[in-house]
C-alpha positions as CSV (number, residue, x, y, z in Angstrom):
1,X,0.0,0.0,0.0
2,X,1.5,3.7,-1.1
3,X,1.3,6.3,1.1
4,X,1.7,10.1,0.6
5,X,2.5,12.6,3.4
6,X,0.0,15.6,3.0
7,X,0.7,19.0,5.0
8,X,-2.2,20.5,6.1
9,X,-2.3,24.2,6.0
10,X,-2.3,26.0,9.6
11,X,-2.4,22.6,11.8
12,X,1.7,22.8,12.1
13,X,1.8,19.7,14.7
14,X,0.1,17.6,12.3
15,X,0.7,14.9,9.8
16,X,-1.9,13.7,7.9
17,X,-1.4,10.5,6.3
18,X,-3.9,9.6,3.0
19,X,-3.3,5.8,1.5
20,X,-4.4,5.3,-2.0
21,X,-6.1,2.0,-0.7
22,X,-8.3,1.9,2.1
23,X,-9.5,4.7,4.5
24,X,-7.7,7.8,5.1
25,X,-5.4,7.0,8.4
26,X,-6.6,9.6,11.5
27,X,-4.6,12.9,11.8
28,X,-1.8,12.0,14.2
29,X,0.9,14.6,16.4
30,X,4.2,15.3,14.3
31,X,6.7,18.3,14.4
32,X,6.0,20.8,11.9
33,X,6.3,25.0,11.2
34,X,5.0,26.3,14.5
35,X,1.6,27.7,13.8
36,X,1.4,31.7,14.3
37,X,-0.8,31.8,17.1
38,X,-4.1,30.2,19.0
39,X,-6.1,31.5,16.4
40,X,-5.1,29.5,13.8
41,X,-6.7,26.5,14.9
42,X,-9.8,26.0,13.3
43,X,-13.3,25.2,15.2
44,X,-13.4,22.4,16.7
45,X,-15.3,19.8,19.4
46,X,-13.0,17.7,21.5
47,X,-13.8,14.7,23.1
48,X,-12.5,14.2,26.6
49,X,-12.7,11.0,28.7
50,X,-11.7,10.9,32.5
51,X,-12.1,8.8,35.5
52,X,-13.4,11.6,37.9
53,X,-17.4,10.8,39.0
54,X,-18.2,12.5,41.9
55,X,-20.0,15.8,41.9
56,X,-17.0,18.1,43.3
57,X,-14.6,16.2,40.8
58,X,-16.5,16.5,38.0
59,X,-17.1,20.3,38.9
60,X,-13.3,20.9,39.5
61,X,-12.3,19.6,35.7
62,X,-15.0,21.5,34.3
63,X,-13.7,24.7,35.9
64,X,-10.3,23.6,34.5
65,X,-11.2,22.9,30.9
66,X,-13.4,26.5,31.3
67,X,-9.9,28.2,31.5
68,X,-9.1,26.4,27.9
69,X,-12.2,27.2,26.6
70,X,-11.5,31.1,27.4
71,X,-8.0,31.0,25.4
72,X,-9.6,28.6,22.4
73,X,-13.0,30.2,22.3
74,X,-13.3,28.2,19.0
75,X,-12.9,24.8,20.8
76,X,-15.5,22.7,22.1
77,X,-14.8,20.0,25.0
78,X,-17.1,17.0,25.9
79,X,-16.3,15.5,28.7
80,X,-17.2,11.8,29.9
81,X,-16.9,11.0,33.1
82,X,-16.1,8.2,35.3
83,X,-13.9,6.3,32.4
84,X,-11.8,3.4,33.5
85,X,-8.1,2.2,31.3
86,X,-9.8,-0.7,30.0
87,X,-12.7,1.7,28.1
88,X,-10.0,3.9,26.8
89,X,-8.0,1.0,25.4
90,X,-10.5,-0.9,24.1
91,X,-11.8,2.3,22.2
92,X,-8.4,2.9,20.8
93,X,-8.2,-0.6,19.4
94,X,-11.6,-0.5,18.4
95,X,-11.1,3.1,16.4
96,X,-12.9,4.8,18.4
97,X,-10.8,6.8,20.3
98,X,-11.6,10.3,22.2
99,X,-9.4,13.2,21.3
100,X,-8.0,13.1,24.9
101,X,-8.0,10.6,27.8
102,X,-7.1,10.7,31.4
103,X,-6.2,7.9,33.8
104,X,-6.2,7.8,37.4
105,X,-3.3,5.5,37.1
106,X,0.2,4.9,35.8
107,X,0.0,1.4,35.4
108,X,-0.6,1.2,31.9
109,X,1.5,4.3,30.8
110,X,4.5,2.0,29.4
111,X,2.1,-0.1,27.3
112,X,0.2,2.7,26.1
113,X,3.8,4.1,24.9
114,X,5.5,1.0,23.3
115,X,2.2,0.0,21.5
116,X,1.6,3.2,20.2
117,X,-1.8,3.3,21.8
118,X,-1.0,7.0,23.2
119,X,1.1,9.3,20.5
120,X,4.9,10.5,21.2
121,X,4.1,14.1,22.4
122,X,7.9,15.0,22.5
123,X,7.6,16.6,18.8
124,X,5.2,18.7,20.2
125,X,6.8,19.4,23.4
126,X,9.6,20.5,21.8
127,X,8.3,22.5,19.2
128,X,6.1,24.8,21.6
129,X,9.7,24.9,23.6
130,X,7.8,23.2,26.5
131,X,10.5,23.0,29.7
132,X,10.0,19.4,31.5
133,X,12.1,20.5,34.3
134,X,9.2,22.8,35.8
135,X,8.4,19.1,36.6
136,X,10.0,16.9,39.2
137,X,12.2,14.3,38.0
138,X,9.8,11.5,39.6
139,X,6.8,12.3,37.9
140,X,8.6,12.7,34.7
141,X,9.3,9.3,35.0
142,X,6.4,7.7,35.6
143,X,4.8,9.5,32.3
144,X,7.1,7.9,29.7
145,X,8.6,4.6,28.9
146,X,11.4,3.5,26.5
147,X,12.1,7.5,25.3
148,X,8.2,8.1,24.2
149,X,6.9,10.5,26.5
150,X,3.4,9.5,25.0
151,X,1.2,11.0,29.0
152,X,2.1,14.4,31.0
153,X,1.4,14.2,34.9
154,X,-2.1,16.4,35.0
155,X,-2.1,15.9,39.5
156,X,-0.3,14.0,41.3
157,X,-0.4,11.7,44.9
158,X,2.2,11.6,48.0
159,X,1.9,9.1,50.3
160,X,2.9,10.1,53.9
161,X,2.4,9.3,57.8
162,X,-1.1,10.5,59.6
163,X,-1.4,10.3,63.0
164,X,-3.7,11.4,65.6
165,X,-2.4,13.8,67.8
166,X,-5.0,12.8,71.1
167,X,-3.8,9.4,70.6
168,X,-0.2,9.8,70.3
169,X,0.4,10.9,74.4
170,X,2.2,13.8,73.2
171,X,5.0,11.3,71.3
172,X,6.5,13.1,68.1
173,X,5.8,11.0,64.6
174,X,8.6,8.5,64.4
175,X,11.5,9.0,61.6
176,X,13.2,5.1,61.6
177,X,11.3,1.7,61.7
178,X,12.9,0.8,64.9
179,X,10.6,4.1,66.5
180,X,7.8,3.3,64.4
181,X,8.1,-0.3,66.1
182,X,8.6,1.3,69.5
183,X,5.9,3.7,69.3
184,X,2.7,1.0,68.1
185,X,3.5,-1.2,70.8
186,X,2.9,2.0,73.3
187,X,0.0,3.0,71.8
188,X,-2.2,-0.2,71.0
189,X,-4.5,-1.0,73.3
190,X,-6.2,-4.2,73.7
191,X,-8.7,-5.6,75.8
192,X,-9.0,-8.8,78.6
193,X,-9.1,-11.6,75.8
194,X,-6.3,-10.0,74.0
195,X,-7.9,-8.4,70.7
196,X,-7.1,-5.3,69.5
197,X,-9.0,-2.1,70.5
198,X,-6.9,0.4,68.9
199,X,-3.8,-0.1,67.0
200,X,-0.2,2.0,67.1
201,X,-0.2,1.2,63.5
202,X,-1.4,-1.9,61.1
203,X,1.6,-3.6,59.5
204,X,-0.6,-5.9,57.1
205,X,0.3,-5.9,53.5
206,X,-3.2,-6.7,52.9
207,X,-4.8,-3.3,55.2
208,X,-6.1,-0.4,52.6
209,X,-2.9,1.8,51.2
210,X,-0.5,-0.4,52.7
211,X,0.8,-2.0,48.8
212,X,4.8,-3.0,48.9
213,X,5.2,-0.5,46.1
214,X,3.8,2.6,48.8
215,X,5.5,0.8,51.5
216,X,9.0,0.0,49.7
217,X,10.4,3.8,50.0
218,X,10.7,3.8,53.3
219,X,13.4,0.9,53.0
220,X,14.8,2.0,49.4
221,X,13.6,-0.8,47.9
222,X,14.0,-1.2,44.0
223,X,11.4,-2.9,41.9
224,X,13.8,-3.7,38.6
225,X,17.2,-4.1,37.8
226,X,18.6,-1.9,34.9
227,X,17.8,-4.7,32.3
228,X,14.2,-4.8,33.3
229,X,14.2,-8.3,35.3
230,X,12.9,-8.4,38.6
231,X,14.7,-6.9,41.4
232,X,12.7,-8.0,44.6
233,X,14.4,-11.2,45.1
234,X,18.0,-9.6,45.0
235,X,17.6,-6.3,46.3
236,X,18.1,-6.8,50.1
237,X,16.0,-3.8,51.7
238,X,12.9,-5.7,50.3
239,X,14.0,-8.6,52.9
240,X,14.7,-5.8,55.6
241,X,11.3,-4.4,54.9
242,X,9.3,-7.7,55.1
243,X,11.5,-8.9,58.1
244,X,10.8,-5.8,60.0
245,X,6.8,-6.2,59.1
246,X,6.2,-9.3,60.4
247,X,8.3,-9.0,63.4
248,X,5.5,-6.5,64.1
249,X,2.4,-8.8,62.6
250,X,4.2,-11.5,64.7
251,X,3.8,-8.9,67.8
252,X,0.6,-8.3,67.4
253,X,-0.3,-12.1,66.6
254,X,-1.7,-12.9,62.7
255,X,-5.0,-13.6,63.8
256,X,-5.2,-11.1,66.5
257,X,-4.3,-8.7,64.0
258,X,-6.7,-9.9,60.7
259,X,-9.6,-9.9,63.1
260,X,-9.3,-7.0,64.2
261,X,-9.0,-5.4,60.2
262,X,-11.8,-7.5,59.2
263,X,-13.5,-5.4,61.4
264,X,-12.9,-2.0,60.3
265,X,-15.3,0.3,58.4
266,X,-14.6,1.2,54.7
267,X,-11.4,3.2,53.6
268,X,-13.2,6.1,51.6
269,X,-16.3,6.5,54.5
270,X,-16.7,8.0,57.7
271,X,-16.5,4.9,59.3
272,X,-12.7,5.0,58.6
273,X,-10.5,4.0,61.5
274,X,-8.5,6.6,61.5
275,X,-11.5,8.9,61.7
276,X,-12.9,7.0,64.5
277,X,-9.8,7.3,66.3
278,X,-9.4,3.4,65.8
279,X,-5.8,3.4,64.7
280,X,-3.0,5.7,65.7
281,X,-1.2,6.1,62.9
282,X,-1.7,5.1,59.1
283,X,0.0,6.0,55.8
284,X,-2.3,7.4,52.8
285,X,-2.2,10.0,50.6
286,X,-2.9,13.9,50.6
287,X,-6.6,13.3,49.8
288,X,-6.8,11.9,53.1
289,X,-6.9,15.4,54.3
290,X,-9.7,16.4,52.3
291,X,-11.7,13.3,53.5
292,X,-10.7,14.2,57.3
293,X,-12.3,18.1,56.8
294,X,-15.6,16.2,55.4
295,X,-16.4,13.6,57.6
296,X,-13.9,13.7,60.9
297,X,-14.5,17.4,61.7
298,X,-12.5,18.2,64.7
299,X,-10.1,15.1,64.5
300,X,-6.7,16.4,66.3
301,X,-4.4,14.7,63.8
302,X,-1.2,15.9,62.0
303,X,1.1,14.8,59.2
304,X,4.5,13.7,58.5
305,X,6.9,11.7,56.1
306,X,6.7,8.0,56.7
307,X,9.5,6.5,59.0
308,X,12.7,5.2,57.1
309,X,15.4,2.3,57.7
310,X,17.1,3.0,60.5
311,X,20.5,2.4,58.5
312,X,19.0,5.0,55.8
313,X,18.3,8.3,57.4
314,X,18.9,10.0,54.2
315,X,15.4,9.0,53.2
316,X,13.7,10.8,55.6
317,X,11.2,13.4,53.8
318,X,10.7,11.4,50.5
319,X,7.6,8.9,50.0
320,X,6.3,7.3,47.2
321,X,4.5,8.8,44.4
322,X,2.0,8.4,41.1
323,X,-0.6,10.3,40.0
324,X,-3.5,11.1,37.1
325,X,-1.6,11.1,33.5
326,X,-3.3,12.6,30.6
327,X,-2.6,11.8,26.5
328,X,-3.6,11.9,23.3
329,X,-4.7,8.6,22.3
330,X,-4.5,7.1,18.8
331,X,-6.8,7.7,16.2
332,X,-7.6,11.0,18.0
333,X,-9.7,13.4,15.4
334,X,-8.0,17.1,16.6
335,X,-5.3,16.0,17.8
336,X,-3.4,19.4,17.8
337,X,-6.2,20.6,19.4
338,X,-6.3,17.9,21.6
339,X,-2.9,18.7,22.4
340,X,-3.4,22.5,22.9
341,X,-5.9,20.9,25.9
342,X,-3.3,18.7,27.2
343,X,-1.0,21.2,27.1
344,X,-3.0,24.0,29.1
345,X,-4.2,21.3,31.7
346,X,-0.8,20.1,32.6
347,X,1.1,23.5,32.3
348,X,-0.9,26.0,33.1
349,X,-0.9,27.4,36.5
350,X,-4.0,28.8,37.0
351,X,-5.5,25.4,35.7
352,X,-3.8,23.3,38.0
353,X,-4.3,25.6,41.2
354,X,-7.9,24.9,40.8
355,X,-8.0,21.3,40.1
356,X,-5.6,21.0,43.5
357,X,-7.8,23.2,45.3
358,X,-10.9,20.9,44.4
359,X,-9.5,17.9,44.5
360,X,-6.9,18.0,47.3
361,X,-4.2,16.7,45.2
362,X,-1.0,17.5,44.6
363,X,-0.3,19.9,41.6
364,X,2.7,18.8,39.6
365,X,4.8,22.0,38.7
366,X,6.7,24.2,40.7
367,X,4.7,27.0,39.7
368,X,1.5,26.1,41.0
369,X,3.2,24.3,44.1
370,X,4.6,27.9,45.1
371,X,1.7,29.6,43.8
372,X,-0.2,31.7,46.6
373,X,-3.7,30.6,45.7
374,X,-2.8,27.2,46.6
375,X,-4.5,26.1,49.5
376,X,-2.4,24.9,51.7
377,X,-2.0,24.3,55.7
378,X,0.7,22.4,57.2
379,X,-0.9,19.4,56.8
380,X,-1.2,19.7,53.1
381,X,2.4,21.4,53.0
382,X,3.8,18.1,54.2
383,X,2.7,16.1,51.0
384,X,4.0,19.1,49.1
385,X,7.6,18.5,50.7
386,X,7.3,15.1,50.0
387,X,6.0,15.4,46.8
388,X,9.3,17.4,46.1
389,X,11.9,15.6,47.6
390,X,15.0,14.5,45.7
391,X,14.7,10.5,46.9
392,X,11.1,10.6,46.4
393,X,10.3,7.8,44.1
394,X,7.5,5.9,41.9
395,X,6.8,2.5,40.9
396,X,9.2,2.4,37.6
397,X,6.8,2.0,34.4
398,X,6.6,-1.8,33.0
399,X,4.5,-3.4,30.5
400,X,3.5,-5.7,32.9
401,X,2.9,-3.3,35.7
402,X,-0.6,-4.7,37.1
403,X,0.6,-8.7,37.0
404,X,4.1,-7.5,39.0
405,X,2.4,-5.9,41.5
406,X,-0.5,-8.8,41.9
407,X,2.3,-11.8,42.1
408,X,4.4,-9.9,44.6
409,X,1.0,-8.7,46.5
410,X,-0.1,-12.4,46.6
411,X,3.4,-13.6,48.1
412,X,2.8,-11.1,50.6
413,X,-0.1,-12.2,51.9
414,X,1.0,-15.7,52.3
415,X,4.8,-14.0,53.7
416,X,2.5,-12.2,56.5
417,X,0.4,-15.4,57.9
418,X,3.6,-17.7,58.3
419,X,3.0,-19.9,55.4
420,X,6.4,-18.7,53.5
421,X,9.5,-21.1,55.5
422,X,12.2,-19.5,53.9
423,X,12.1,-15.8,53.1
424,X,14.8,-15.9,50.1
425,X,13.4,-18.6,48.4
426,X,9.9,-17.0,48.1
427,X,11.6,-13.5,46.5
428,X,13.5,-15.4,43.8
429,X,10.2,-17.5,42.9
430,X,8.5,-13.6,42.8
431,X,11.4,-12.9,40.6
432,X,11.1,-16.2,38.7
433,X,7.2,-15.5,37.8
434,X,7.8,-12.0,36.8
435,X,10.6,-12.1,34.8
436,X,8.9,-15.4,33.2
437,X,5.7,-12.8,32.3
438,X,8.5,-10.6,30.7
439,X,9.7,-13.0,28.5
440,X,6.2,-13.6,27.2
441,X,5.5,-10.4,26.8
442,X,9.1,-9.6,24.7
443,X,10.4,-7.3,27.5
């Protein structure tokens, strides 16, 4: 089949592509003469899809995309709500494709970019003279795979240590395991029989944002060695981090300890533990703060980096991090335009100071971090700082992301209960299952 590159006059990103057999191929992102201002851009209606559902989200990205609308008057944007990864990729495959789509996750991101499924947006990046470093170097990373920056990082999460100030007896939040360790056996309380009545902290794997990959920073932990083959079974701060854990499950005793989170309430109600004063300290993300203002009004709590290896101080202040990317899928119909709203949502300050502001996340450029219409208190400041931080790190992008996580997650769970005899064994069969899934997949 021949093809013939056609320029389309004042669309200077694009590249169509018409095929004398078969239908035309969709306009697609390319570097071309910069077009000579917003204007250019002829009408147009974009279609958006996004995983945000509730009332004050949804509100939030409309007041965003309102800021767009005011610079590209002559651009239209429909938004769908409540889109999961699976929708958007089984659109793209299907040719059906929005203009622009949004994911609440970054598992998917180095799929997306080695199939092609979201375009390169590095042409376009660097033709509007776009400067990355406005972004931190984590969240950079966990928006493109294999050199294809094919997502931008729209808001972002920190993950950090809450504790509730009434409980804590006047004790400061603990920097090292080994005070972390100290301070839940002070604090929990149990009754006559033994069971738990409030908890220092919950060590379980399995207990709401407790995942290895939010849990690993505080021990260093890598995920993947430089060729891409698992690194849990080799790395040893993964064996110092599961060593410390169950000493403390062991503490509290397995069953002791999984009756007692059976019998929480749910982790995005009222009824949360940490609301109800259940459990001293927990780690979660930023959002928790907005959750605490809505439905714990008057909770006495404060916030703090999560504890670090006691033989790694240097980590103190950093955390994990991921957050909501945003692309141009292929097969997108305006896909400069598309761009233009990509571009606006992930770069412009204004933009992003409202989304944070409504959504209690974290914005992702220094700009709006600093910006004084961010609302901030301390408590918000500390995800911020964490956010920030040099050694803050992410869960490095893999096309087999999901299935990693789940086989290591599942070891876990077994590690946690006793049934795993020999600790270095059980890694390198981790290791052996993931980098078997990597051969299948060509990694």
């Amino acid at each position: 089949m021949r093809c013939v590159r056609l320029a389309v006059a004042g669309l200077a990103s694009l590249t169509l592509v018409a095929c004398t057999a078969g239908k035309q191929a969709p306009p697609s992102l390319g570097a071309q003469p910069k077009p000579s201002g917003s204007a250019s851009l002829p009408p147009a209606t974009l279609e958006l899809w996004h995983g945000f559902s509730t009332d004050a989200e949804v509100k939030a990205f409309q007041d965003a995309i309102a800021g767009f609308t005011r610079k590209f008057p002559q651009i239209k944007v429909v938004a769908k709500k409540g889109v999961q990864d699976d929708q958007i990729t089984q659109a793209i495959r299907s040719g059906k494709a929005p203009d622009v789509a949004a994911s609440f996750t970054t598992d998917n991101v180095a799929q997306w970019c080695r199939s092609g499924a979201f375009q390169d947006l590095t042409p376009v990046i660097e033709q509007d003279g776009i400067d990355l470093s406005v972004l931190p170097a984590v969240s950079r990373s966990y928006t493109e795979f294999e050199g294809k920056r094919c997502t931008m990082p729209l808001l972002a999460d920190a993950y950090g240590l809450y504790y509730n100030k009434d409980l804590m007896q006047g004790h400061e939040p603990p920097k090292t395991l080994s005070e972390l360790t100290e301070l839940t056996k002070k604090l929990t309380v149990r009754d006559a029989d033994g069971d738990i009545k409030v908890a220092g902290f919950i060590p379980s794997f399995q207990y709401y944002e407790n995942s290895p990959s939010h849990l690993g920073p505080m021990v260093g932990a890598k995920w993947y060695n430089e060729d891409g083959t698992s690194a849990i079974g080799s790395d040893p701060a993964w064996k110092q981090l599961l060593t410390w854990q169950k000493e403390l499950v062991d503490w509290y005793g397995y069953a002791k300890l999984e009756k007692f989170r059976k019998g929480l309430g749910d982790e995005w109600g009222a009824e949360h533990p940490f609301h109800k004063g259940k459990v001293a300290m927990i780690l979660d993300g930023e959002w928790r703060n907005a959750m605490i203002a809505n439905m714990a009004k008057g909770l006495n709590y404060g916030t703090a980096p999560l504890p670090v290896a006691d033989d790694k101080p240097e980590l103190y202040g950093s955390g994990f991090t991921a957050g909501t990317v945003i692309g141009v899928p292929r097969g997108a119909k305006h896909p400069q335009h598309a761009w233009e709203l990509v571009k606006h949502l992930t770069t412009d300050t204004d933009s992003l100071v409202t989304l944070s502001n409504a959504l209690r996340n974290v914005p992702t450029t220094k700009a709006a971090m600093e910006h004084p219409k961010l609302a901030k208190d301390a408590n918000f400041q500390t995800f911020l700082d964490i956010f920030s931080h040099p050694k803050t790190s992410t869960l490095p992008a893999s096309v087999n992301s999901v299935f990693n996580q789940e086989a290591f997650s599942t070891f876990l769970v077994e590690w946690e209960k006793g049934a795993v005899a020999d600790l270095d064994a059980g890694l390198k069969a981790v290791d052996k299952r993931i980098d078997d899934k990597l051969k299948l997949s060509g990694g």
